[in-house]
BADO-10472 format. One record per residue (C-alpha): residue in three letters; chain; x, y, z. Coordinates in steps of 0.1 Angstrom, whole numbers, plus 5000, padded with zeros to 4 digits. Layout:
REM BADO-10472
+-----+---+------+------+------+
|   r | c |    X |    Y |    Z |
+-----+---+------+------+------+
| ALA | A |    X |    Y |    Z |
...
+-----+---+------+------+------+
//
This chain:
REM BADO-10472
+-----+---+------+------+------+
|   r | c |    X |    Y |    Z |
+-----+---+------+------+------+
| UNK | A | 5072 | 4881 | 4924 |
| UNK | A | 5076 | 4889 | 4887 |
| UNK | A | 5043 | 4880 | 4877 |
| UNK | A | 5028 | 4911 | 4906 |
| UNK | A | 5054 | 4939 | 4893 |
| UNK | A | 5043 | 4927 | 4861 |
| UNK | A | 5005 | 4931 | 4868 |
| UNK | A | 5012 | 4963 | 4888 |
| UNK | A | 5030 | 4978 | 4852 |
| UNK | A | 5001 | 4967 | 4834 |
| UNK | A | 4978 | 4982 | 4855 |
| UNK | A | 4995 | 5014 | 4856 |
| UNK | A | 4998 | 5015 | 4818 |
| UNK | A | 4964 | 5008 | 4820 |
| UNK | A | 4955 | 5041 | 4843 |
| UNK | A | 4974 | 5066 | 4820 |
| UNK | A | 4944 | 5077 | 4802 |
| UNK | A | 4928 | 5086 | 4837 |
| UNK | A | 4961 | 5104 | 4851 |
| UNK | A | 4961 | 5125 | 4818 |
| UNK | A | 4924 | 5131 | 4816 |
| UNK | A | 4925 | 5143 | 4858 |
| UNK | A | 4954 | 5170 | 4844 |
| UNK | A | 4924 | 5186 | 4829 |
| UNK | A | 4915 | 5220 | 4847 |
| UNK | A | 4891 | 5211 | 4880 |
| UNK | A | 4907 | 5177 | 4883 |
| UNK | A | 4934 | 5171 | 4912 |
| UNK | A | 4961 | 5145 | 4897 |
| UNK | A | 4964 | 5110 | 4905 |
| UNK | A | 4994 | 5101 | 4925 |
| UNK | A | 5010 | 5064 | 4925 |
| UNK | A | 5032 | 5053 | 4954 |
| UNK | A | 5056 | 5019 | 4949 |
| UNK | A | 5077 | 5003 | 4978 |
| UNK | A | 5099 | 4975 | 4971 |
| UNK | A | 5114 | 4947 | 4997 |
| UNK | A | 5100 | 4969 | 5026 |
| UNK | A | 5111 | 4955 | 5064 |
| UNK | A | 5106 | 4973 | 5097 |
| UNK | A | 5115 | 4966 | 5134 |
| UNK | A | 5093 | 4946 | 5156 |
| UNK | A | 5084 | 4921 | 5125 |
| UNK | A | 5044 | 4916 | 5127 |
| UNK | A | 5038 | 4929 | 5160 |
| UNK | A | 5060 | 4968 | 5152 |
| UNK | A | 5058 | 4997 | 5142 |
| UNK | A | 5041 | 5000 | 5106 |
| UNK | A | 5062 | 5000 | 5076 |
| UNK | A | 5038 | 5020 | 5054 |
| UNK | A | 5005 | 5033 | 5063 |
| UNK | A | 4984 | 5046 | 5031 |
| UNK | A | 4949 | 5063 | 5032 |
| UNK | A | 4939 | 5068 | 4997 |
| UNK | A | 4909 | 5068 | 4975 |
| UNK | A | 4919 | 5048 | 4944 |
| UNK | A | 4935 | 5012 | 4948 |
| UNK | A | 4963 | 4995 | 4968 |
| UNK | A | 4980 | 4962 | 4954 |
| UNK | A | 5008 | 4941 | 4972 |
| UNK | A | 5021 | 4912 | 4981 |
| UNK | A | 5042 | 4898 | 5010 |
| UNK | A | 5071 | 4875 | 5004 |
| UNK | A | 5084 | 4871 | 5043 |
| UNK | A | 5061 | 4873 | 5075 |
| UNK | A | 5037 | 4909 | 5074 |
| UNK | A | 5007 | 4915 | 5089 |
| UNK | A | 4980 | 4939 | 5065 |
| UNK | A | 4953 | 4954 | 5078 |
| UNK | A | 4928 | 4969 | 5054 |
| UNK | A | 4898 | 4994 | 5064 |
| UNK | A | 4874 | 5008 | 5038 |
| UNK | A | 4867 | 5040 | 5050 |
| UNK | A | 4835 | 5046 | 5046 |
| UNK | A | 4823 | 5012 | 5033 |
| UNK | A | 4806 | 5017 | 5004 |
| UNK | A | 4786 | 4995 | 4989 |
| UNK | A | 4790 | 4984 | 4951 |
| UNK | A | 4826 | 4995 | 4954 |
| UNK | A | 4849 | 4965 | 4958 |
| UNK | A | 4866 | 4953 | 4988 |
| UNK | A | 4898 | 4936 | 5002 |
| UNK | A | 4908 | 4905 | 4989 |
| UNK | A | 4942 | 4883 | 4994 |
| UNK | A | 4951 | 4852 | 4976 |
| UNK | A | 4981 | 4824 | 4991 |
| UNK | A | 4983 | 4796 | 5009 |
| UNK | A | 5000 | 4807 | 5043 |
| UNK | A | 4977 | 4836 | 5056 |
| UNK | A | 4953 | 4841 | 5081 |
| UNK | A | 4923 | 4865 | 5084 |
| UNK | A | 4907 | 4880 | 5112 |
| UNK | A | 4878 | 4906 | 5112 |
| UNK | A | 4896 | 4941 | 5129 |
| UNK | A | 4880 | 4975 | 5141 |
| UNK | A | 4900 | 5010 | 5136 |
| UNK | A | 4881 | 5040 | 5150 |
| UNK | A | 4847 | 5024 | 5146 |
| UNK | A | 4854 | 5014 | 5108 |
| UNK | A | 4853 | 4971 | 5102 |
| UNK | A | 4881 | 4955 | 5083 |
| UNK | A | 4897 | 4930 | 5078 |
| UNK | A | 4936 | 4917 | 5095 |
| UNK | A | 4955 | 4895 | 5070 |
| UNK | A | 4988 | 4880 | 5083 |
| UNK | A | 5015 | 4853 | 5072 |
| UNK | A | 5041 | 4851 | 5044 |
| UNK | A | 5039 | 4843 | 5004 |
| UNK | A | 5003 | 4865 | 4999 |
| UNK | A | 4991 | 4888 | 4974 |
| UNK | A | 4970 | 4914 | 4988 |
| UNK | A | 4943 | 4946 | 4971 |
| UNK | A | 4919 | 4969 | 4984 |
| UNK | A | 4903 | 4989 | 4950 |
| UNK | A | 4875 | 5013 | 4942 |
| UNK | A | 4869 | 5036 | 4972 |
| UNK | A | 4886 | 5046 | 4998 |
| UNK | A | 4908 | 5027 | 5021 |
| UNK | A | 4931 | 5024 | 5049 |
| UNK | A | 4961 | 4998 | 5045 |
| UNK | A | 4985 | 4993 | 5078 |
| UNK | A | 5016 | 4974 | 5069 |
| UNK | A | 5038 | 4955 | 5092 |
| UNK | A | 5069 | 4928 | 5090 |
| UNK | A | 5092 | 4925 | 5061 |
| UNK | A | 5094 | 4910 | 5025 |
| UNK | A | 5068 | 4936 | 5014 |
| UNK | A | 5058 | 4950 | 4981 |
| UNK | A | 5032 | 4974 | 4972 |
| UNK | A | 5015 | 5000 | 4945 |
| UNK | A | 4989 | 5024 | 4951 |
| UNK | A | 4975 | 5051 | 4933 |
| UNK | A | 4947 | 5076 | 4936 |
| UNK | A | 4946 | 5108 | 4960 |
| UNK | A | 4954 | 5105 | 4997 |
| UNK | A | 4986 | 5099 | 5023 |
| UNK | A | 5012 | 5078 | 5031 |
| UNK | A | 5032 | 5073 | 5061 |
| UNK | A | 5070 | 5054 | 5055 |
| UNK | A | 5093 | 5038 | 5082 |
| UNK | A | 5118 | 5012 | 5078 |
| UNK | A | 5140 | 4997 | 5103 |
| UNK | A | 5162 | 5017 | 5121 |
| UNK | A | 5189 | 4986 | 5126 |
| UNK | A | 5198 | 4980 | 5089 |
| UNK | A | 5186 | 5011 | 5074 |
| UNK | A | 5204 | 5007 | 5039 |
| UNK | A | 5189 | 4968 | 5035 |
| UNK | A | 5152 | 4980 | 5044 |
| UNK | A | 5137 | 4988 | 5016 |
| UNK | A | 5129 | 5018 | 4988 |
| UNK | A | 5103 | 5039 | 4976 |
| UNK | A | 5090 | 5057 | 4953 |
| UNK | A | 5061 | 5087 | 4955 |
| UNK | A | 5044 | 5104 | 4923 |
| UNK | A | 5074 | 5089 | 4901 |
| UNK | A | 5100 | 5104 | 4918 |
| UNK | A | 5134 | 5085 | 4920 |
| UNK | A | 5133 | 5055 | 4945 |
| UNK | A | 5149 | 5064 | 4976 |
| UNK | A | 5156 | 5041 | 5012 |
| UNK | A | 5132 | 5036 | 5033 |
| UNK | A | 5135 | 5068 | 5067 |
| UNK | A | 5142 | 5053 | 5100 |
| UNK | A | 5121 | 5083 | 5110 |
| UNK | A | 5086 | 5080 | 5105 |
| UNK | A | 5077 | 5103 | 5069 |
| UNK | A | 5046 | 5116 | 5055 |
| UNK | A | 5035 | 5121 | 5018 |
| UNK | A | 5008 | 5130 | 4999 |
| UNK | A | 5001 | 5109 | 4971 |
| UNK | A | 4987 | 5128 | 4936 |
| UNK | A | 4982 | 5169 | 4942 |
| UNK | A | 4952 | 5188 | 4938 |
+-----+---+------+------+------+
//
């Protein structure tokens, strides 16, 4: 688990010079969005935990049982792809409003989608994730142990518990 926040910290040291150059006049600013020990009712088969449509990248990993589904929306060709890494998970090709992805699902995985845009639906619990870019993000954690369901945190603001009402966010402005 340390070795992910660490790569996530590194990688948004790593994006600084683009954040500061997209401050330039003309240039909407890139967003990031971190959720930590995420869990939501209905474990694999509920309601999503975090929904994120974002042009940029999307890194995570699941420690407990989660099903991710990632869309690249358009596919674009020359522009990355999905990819997940662990032992325990299981993939399945998926179809969201005519779009082809990909379903990954299982526990102790690392998960990305980067360079384009992309649609990442998270369910279960044990979940981590960073994103970044321009786009939206929908939050909901569990409504039966709402202070033990997770945080989050958009555009560097202070982390706060996960809503046991569904939220939306925009992630960067422009």
């Amino acid at each position: 688990m340390r070795r992910i926040l660490l790569s996530c910290a590194i990688l948004g040291v790593a994006l600084l010079p683009a954040a500061a150059s997209a401050s330039v006049p003309g240039h909407a600013k890139v967003g990031f969005l971190v959720v930590r020990r995420a869990a939501g009712d209905g474990g694999v088969h509920g309601k999503p935990v975090v929904t994120v449509v974002v042009h940029g990248f999307v890194l995570g990993s699941v420690s407990q049982e989660a099903r991710v589904d990632i869309y690249q929306v358009p596919p674009s060709a020359g522009q990355g792809g999905p990819a997940v890494a662990g032992g325990d998970v299981s993939t399945k090709a998926k179809k969201w409003r005519g779009f082809s992805g990909k379903e990954f699902s299982g526990s102790g995985f690392r998960f990305r989608a980067m360079g384009g845009y992309y649609r990442v639906v998270v369910r279960g619990s044990g979940i981590y994730l960073f994103a970044g870019g321009h786009g939206n993000v929908t939050l909901q954690g569990s409504s039966f142990a709402p202070r033990a369901d997770g945080t989050y945190s958009v555009d560097g603001r202070r982390f706060r518990s996960l809503p046991t009402r569904m939220l939306n966010r925009k992630i960067g402005r422009g």
